[in-house]
C-alpha positions as CSV (number, residue, x, y, z in Angstrom):
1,X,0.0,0.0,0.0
2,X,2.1,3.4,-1.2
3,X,0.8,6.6,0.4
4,X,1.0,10.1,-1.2
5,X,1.8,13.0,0.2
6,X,1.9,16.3,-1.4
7,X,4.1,19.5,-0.8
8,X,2.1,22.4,-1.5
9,X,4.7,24.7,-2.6
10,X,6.1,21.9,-5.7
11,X,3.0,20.3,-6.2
12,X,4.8,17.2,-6.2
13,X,4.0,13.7,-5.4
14,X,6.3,11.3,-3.9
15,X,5.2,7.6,-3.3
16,X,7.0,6.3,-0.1
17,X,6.8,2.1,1.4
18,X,7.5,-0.7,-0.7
19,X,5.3,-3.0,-3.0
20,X,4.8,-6.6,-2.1
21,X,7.0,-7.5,-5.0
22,X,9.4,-5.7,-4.2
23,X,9.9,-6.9,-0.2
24,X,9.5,-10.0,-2.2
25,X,12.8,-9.7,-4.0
26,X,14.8,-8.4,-1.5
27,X,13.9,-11.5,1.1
28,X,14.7,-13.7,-2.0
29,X,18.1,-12.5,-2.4
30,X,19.2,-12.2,1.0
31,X,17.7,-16.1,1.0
32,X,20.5,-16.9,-1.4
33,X,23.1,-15.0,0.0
34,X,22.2,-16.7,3.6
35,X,22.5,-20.1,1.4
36,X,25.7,-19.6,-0.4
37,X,27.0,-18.7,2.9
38,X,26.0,-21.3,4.9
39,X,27.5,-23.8,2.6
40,X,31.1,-21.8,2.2
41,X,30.9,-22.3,6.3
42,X,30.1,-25.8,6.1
43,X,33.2,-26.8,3.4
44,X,35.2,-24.3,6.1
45,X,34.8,-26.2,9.2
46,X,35.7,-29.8,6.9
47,X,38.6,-28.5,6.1
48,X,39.8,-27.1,9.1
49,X,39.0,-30.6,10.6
50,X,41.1,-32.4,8.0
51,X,44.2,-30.1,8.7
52,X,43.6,-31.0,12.4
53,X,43.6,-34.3,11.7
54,X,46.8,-33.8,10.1
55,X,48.5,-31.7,12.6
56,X,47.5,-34.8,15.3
57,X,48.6,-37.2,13.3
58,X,51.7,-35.5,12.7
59,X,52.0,-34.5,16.9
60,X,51.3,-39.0,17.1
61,X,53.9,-39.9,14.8
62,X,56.9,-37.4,16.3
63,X,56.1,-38.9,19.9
64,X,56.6,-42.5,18.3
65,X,59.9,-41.5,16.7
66,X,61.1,-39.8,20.3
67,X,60.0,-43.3,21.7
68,X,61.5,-45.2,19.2
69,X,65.2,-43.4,19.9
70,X,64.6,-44.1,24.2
71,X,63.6,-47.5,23.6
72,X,66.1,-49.0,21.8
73,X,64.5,-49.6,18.4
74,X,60.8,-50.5,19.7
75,X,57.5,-48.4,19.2
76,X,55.0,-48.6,21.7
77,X,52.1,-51.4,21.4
78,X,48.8,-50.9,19.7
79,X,45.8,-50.9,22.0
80,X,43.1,-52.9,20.0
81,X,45.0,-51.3,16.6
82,X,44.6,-47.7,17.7
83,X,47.1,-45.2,18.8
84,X,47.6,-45.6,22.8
85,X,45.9,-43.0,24.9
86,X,49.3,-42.1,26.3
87,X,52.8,-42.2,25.0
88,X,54.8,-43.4,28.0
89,X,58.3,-44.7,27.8
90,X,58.0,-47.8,31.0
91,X,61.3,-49.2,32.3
92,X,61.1,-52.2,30.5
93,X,63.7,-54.4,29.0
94,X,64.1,-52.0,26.3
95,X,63.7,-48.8,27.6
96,X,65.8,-47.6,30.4
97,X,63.1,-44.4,32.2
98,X,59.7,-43.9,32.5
99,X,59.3,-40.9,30.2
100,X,55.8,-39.1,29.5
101,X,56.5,-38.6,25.9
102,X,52.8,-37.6,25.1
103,X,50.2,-37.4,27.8
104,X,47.6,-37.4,25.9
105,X,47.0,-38.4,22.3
106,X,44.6,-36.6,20.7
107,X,41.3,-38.0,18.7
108,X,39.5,-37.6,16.2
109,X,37.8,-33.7,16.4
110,X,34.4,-34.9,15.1
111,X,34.0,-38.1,16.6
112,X,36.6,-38.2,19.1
113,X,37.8,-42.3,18.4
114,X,41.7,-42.6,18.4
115,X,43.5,-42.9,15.1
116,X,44.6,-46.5,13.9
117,X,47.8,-47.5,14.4
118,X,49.4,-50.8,13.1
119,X,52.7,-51.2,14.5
120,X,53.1,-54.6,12.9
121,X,53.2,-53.1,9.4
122,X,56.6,-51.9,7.6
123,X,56.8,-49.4,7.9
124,X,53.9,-48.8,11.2
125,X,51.3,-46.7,9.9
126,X,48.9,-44.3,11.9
127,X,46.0,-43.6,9.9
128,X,43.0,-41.2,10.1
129,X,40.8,-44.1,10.2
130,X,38.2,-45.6,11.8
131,X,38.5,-49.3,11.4
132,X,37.9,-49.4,7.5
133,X,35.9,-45.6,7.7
134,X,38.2,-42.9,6.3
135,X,37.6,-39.6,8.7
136,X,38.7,-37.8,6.5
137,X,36.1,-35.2,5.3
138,X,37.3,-33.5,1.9
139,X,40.1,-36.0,1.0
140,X,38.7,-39.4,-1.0
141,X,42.0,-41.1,-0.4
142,X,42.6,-42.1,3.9
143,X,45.5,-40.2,5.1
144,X,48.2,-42.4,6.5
145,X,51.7,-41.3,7.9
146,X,54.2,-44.1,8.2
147,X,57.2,-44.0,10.9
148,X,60.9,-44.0,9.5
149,X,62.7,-46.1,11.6
């Protein structure tokens, strides 16, 4: 609904408001632009989640290497074929201290399960996988780092 008004010194008219249409328009643009954003966010946060996954994997693997040089040529043991929840050197037969390499290992950021690990493999492998699941999120191919002793 437009309402006139009219100066008396011009004699002009000047519609003010906004058709239907026209609100119509404007919600249906700022609909796409809420869409196109909303995707670009979601793609975002999966690859910020894959380059996490990376970094951990990455912060896993240098932890077995710094076990691997106090124990005398040994990596620590898999628990159930996933990375152990801590990286501790034990005063074993092949290592000589009780070391806290790695506290804490970290997981998976969107469903928090440890990485497998295969230490039995040559090289061992840790693996952003869930059993046979790849967690990876924008990568097709499972992202696998292998230790170089």
């Amino acid at each position: 609904m437009r309402k006139n008004f009219q100066f008396s010194i011009f004699n002009f008219q000047f519609n003010t408001g906004f058709t239907m249409l026209e609100m119509l328009v404007v919600i249906g643009i700022i609909g796409i632009l809420v869409g196109m954003g909303a995707v670009s966010y979601s793609s975002a946060q999966k690859k910020a989640r894959d380059s996490k996954r990376k970094l951990d994997i990455g912060a896993i693997k240098n932890a077995m290497e710094q076990y691997y040089s106090l124990c005398n040529g040994s990596y620590p043991a898999d628990v159930g074929g996933k990375v152990p929840d801590i990286i501790r050197t034990e005063p074993y037969p092949t290592c000589s201290t009780q070391t806290d390499i790695m506290p804490s290992t970290p997981t998976d950021p969107k469903t928090l399960d440890p990485y497998d690990y295969n230490p039995g493999s040559i090289p061992p492998s840790i693996c952003a996988t869930n059993g046979a699941v790849n967690l990876m999120e924008t990568e097709s191919t499972n992202y696998c780092v292998y230790l170089e002793q």
